[in-house]
N, C-alpha and C positions, 0 to 999 in steps of 0.2 A: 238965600240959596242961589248960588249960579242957574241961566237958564241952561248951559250947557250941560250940567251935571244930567246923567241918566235917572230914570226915576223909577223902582222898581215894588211892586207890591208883592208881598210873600205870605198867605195863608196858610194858618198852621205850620206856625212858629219859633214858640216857646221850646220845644223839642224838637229832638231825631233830626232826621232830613231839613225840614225847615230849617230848625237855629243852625247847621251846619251850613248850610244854601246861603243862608243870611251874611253870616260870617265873609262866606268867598265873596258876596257879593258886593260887601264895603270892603273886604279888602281890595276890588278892584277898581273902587273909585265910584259905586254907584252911590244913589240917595237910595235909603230903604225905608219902605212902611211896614208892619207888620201887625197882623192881627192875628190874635188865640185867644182861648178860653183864658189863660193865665198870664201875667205878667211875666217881662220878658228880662232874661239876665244880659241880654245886652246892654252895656251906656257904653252910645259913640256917638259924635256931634252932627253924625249925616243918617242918622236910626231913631225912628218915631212909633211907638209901638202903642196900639189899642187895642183893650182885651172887649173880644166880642164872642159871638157864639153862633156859629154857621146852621147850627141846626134850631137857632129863635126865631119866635114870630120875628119877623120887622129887620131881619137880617138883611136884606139885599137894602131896606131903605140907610140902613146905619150905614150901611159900605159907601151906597152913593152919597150919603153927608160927606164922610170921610174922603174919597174924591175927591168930591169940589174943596177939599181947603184948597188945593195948590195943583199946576199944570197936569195935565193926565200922564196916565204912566204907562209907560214906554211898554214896562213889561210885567206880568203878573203870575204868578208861578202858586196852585192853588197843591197846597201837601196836607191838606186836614184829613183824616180819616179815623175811624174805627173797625176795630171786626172780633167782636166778642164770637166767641165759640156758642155754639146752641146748646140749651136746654130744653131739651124739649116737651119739658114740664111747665118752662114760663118762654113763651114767644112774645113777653109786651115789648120789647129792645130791639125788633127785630128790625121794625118799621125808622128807629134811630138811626140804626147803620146806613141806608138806602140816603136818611136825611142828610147826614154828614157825607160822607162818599160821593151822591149821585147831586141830589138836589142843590146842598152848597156850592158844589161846582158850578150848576147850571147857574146859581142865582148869580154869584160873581160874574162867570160870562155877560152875562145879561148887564153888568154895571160897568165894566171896565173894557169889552169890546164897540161899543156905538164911539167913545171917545178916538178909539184908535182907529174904527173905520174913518171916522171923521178927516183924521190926520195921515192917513191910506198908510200907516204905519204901526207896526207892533206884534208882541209877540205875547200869547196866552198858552200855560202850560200846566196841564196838571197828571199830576202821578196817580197813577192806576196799578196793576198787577199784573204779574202774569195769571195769577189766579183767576184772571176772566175769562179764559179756557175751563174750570173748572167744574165739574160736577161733584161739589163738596157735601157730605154729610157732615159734616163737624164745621162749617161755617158758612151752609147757602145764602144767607142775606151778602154777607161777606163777598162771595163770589158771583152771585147776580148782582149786585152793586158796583163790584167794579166790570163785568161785562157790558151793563150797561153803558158806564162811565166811557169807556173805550170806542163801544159804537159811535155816540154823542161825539166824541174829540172826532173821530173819523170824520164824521158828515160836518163838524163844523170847519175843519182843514180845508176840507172841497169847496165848502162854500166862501169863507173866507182869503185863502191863499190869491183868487184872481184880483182881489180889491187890495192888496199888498199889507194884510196882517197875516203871521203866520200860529194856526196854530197845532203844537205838539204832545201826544200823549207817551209819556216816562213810564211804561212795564217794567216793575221792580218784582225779583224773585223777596228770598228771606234778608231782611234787612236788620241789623243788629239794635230796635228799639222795641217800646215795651208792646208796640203790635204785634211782635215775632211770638204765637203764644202756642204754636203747632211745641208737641212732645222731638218733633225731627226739626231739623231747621238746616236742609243739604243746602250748602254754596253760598250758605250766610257772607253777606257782606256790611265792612261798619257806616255808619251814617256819612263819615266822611270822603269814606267809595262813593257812594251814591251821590253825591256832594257833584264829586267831579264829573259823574257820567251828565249831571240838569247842566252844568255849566260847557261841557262840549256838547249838547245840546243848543246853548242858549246862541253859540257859534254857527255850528251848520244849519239848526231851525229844520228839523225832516218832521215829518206828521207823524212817528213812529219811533219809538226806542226801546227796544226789552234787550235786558238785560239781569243775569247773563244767560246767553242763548244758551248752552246747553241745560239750565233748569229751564227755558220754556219746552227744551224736545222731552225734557223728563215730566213735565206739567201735560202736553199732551197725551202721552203714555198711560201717564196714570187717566185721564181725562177718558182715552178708548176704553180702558183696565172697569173703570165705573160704570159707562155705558154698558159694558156688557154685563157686567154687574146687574143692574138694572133690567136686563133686557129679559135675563133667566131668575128675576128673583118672585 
């Protein structure tokens, strides 16, 4: 491989966002890695794919094996999530969601930012919600996961951005893949929307992107609408 070619790692993959991210990203000349639960319908000569699982013991060490095969990478773009609706008959899942969403995120950070401090270059990205405004009954792990998720990108931005890594958190409203599992799904858009908004991201690098803003003014709305809810119940 060229040492000039860019090097880009994309978790959660195999579908939606990711395999569409993946796609623009060899179409513009990148090397990509990728990793998901499932094997990947990509085959192209600059796309190397390992099925891993963000929410397993031993998961940050597997990543960092995977790493060191070849030069660090540039940039990392972390799309794995779930968010199973509650039951609130069985809450054993709940603690999953939090794993995949928050935790996975952090472990990744953890293996693929010391590389780029090193190199005082790079960019670490991962997709959140607008749902972390959320006070949801029909999926709280769901939206205290990605709240969390969102703080976390915040404070790693401030810390990060003076050492010249940038990093970005992508608030996505309803996105047309099988996470979309609300009965309403206002302002849906398809995975290869969302595609373009991580890649004019991957251009300007801002610590912030929700889109599309009028479902986050409708996210807070409802967000007050609950609290009060709450307040009188």
């Amino acid at each position: 491989m060229q040492t000039d070619v860019r090097r880009a790692l994309v978790i959660g993959n195999s579908d939606g966002i990711g395999l569409a991210l993946t796609r623009r990203l060899l179409a513009c000349g990148w090397a990509v890695t990728g990793g998901s639960r499932r094997a990947s319908p990509i085959d192209d000569a600059s796309y190397d794919h390992s099925v891993l699982d963000v929410a397993a013991p031993g998961y940050a060490e597997t990543l960092r094996a995977l790493a060191a095969r070849s030069r660090p990478f540039e940039l990392c773009v972390y799309c794995a999530g779930i968010g199973d609706l509650l039951d609130v008959r069985d809450l054993s899942r709940e603690a999953d969601v939090f794993r995949v969403n928050l935790v996975g995120a952090v472990d990744t950070a953890s293996v693929v930012l010391p590389p780029m401090l090193a190199a005082g270059r790079g960019h670490f990205v991962a997709l959140s919600s607008i749902g972390d405004e959320m006070l949801s009954a029909d999926a709280p792990a769901y939206a205290a996961s990605k709240a969390g998720l969102s703080s976390y990108l915040a404070g790693l931005a401030l810390a990060m951005r003076p050492r010249g890594v940038h990093v970005s958190n992508v608030r996505f409203g309803f996105v047309d893949t099988k996470m979309a599992k609300s009965k309403v799904k206002p302002m849906m858009i398809s995975p290869t929307r969302a595609a373009d908004v991580v890649m004019r991201c991957l251009e300007r690098k801002p610590a912030r992107v929700t889109y599309p803003w009028r479902m986050a003014a409708l996210v807070r709305l409802l967000r007050w609408a609950s609290a009060v809810r709450l307040f009188f119940t």
